[in-house]
N, C-alpha and C positions, 0 to 999 in steps of 0.2 A: 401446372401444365402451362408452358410457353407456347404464345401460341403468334404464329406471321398473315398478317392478312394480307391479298393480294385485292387489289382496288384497278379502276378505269381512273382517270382522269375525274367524273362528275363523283363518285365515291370517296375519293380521296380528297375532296375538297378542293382541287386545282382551278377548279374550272368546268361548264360547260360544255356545248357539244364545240364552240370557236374554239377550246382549249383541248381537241383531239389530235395533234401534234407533240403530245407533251412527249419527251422522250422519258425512259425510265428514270427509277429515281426510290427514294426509300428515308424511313423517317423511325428513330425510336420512338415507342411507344405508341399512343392511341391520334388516329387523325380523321378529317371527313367523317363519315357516316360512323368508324368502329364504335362510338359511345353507345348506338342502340341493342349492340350485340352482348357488350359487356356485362351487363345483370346476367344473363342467361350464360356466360362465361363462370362470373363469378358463383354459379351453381351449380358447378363442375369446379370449382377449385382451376378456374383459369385463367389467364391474364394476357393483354397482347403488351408484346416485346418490340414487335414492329409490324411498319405498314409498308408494302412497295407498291409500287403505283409505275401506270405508263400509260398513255394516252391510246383510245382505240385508233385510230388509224395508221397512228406512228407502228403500233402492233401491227396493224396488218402489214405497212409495208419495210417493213423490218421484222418478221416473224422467226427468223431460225440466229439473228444478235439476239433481237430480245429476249428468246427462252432462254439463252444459253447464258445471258448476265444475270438474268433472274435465276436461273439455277444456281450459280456461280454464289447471288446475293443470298441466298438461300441456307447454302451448304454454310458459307461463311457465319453468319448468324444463328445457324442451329438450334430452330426450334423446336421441341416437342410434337407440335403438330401447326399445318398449312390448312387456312383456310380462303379459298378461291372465290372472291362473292362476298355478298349473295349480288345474284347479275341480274335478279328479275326477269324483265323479259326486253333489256336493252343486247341484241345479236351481236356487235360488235364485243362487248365486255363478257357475253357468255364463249364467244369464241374463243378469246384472249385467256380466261379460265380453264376451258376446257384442256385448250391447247396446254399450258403452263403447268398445270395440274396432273396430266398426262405425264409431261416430261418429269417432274417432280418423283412420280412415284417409281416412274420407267430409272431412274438417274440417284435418287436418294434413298435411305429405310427411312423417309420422313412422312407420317400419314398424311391423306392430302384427302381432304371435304372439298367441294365443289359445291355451290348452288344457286341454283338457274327457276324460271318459270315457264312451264308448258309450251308457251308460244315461240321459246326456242327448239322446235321439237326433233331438225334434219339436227340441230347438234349436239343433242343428248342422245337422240338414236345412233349416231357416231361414234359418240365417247362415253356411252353407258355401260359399258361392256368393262371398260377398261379404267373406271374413276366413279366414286361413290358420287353423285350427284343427287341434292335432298331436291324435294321436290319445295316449292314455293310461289308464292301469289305474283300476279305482275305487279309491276307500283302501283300503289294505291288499294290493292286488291286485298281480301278477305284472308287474316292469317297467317301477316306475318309473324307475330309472337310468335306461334307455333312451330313456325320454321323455323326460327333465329333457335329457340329453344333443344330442336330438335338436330341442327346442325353443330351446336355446340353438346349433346349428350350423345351422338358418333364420333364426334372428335374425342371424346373423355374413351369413353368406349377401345377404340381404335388405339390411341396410347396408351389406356392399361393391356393392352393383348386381349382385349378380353372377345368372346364368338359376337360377333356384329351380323351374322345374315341373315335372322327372322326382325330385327330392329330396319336393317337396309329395304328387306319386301314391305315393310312400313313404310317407311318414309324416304326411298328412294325410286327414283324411274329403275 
């Protein structure tokens, strides 16, 4: 399973909250933060292909370019499955997720994971409806293995076709 991670700026390894300007951008293979996620990939038989990345603010004010390149980066690269996150409880990078994730699923048959922490809670009530968002700790917070885990056996899930919604009442808002 190929799988595209979608990163902020401080995830992807750029930089900071000084480096929230970044415009988009995109990288093969594994960058930033993807190595923690990877064991619990490689337990689904998965692998990341690529990382894109855009800086939160540049996201916010550039929001309707930047989904539409990152869809654009998206389609073009063709992976198995999208995963958006995880965003913790940093608002800016679950918004940027949610949003991107949304259009993903609205725009491609490419399955799209999301995952955010509680304390973003007006925007997974938002976009909960409309995008599998796992549920997870904020940094530093109790359990992440378990959602990195649990984010990567939806995604396996979701590319085989296989029925996801007594797994999603689990581990999704």
């Amino acid at each position: 399973m190929k799988v595209l991670m979608i990163f902020d700026q401080i995830q992807a390894g750029m930089g900071g909250k000084e480096r929230s300007d970044l415009p988009p951008g995109g990288k093969k293979g594994s960058i930033g933060s993807a190595p923690m996620i990877e064991p619990h990939l490689k337990n689904v038989d998965g692998e990341i292909v690529a990382c894109l990345y855009c800086g939160n603010d540049y996201f916010k004010e550039n929001e309707e370019v930047v989904t539409k390149k990152m869809t654009a980066m998206v389609k073009k690269i063709n992976p198995d499955v999208v995963i958006c996150g995880p965003a913790y409880n940093y608002k800016g990078y679950a918004y940027m997720c949610a949003v991107i994730g949304k259009n993903l699923k609205d725009k491609t048959d490419i399955p799209v994971v999301a995952a955010m922490s509680k304390e973003n809670e007006d925007i997974i009530s938002e976009y909960k409806d409309a995008l599998h968002i796992v549920k997870m700790p904020k940094k530093g917070g109790i359990g992440l293995s378990e959602s990195l885990n649990n984010i990567c056996v939806l995604a396996r899930k979701m590319f085989d076709k296989k029925d996801i919604e007594e797994l999603a009442k689990k581990i999704c808002y």
